[in-house]
Backbone as CSV, one residue per row, in Angstrom:
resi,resn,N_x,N_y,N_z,CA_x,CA_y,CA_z,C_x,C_y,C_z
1,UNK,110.701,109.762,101.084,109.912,110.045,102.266,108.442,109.731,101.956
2,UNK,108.029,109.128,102.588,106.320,109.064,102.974,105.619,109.433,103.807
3,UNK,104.835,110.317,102.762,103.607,111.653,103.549,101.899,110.580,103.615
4,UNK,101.535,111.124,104.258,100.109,110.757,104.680,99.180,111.458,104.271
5,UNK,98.245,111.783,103.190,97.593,113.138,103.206,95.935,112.737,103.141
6,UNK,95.182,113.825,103.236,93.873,113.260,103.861,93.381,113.416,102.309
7,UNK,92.239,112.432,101.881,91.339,112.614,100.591,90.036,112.380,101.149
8,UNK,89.123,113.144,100.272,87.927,112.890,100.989,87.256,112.333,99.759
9,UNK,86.423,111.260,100.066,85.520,110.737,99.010,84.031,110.468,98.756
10,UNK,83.892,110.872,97.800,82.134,111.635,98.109,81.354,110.061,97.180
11,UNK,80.552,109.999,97.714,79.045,108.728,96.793,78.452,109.825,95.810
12,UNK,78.518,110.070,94.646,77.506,110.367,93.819,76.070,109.259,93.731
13,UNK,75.530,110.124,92.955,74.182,109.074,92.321,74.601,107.658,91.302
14,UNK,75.339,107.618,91.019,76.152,106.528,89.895,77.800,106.474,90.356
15,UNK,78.144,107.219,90.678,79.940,106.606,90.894,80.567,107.052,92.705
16,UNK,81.648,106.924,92.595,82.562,107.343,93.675,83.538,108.733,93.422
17,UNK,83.695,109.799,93.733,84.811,110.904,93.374,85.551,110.973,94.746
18,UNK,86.686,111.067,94.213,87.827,112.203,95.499,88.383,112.806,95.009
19,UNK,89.193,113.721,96.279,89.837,114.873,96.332,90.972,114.946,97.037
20,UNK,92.145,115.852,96.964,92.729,115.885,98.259,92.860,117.266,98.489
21,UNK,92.433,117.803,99.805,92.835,119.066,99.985,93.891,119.978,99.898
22,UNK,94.740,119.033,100.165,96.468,120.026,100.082,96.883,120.092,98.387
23,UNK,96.156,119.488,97.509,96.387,119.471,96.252,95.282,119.417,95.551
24,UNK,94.538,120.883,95.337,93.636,121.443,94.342,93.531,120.894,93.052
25,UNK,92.621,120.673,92.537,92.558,120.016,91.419,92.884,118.550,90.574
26,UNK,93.215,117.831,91.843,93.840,116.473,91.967,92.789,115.797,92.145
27,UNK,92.184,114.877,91.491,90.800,114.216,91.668,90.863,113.024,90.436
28,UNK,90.011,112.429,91.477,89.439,110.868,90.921,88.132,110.660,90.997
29,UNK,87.740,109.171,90.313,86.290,109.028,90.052,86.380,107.659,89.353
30,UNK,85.424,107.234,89.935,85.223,105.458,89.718,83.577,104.879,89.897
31,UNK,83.253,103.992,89.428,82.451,102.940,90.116,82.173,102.569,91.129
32,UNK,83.605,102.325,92.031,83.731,101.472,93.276,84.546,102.652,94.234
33,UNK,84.459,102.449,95.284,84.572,103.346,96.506,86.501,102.908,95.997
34,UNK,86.588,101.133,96.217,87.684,101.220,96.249,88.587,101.162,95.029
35,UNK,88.227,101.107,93.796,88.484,101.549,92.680,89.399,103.459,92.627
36,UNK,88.289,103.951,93.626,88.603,105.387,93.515,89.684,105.679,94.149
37,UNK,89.670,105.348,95.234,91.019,105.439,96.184,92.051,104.898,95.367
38,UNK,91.872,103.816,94.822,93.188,103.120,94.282,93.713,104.370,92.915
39,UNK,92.591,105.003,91.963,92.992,105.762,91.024,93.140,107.068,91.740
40,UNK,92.855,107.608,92.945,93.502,108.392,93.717,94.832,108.753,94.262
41,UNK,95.201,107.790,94.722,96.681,107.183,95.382,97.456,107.957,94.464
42,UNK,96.938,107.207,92.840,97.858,107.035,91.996,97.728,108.504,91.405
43,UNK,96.710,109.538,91.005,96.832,110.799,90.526,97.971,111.843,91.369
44,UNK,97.740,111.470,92.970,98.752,111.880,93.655,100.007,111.893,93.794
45,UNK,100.453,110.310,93.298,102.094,110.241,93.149,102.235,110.779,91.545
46,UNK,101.449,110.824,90.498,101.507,111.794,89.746,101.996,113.114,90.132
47,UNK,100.763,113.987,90.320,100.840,115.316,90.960,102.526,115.652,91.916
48,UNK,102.709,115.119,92.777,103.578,114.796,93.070,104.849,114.914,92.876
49,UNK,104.583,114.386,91.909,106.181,114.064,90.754,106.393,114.808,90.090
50,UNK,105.174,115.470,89.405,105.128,116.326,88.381,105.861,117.862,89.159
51,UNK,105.040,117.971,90.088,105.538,119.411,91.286,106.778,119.285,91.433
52,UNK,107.784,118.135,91.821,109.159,117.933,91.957,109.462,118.403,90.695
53,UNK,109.565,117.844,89.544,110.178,117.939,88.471,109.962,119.812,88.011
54,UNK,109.345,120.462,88.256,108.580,121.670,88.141,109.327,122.633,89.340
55,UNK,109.807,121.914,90.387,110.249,122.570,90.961,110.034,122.821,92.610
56,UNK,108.274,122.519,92.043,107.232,123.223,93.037,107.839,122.726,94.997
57,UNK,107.233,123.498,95.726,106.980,122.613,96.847,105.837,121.931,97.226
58,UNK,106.517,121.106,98.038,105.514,119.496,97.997,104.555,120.171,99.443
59,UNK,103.097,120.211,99.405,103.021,121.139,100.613,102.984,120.119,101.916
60,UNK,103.478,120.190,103.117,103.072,119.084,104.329,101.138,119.145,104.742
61,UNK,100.957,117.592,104.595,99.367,117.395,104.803,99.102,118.457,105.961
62,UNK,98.088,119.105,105.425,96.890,119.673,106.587,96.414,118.892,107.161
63,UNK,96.068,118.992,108.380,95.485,118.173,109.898,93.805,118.640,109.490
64,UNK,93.216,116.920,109.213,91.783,117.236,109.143,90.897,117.161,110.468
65,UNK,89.859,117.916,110.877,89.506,117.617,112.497,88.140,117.368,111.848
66,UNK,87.770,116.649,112.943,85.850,116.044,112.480,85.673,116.429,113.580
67,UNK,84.194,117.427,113.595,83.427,118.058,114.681,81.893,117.197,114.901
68,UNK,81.875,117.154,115.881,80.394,116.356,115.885,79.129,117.571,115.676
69,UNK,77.901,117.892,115.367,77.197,118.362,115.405,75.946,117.192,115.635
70,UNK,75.029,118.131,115.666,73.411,117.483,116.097,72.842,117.888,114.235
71,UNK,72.614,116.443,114.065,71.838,116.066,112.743,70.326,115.768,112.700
């Protein structure tokens, strides 16, 4: 099965980091925006796998909403 899950990816002063919310402590970090995503993807089907084999449950993606505010 293929899940969709949201990562968010932040610009430091020198590199690229992400995250994914439904999986704490799951993070990447690169050079390149798309460097990061790509070593992202991949910590996830890690994580992932590792939780199956462990037992764990796989949690279903949280629904991210973007609110507009005045900047």
């Amino acid at each position: 099965m293929t899940m969709r899950y949201t990562i968010i990816i932040e610009h430091g002063p020198e590199n690229f980091s992400a995250y994914a919310p439904d999986f704490p402590g799951c993070v990447a970090a690169a050079d390149t925006e798309q460097e990061t995503l790509a070593l992202m993807k991949e910590a996830l089907e890690m994580h992932i796998e590792d939780m199956r084999e462990r037992g764990e449950p796989i949690p279903r993606p949280s629904e991210i909403r973007e609110v507009e505010v005045a900047a």
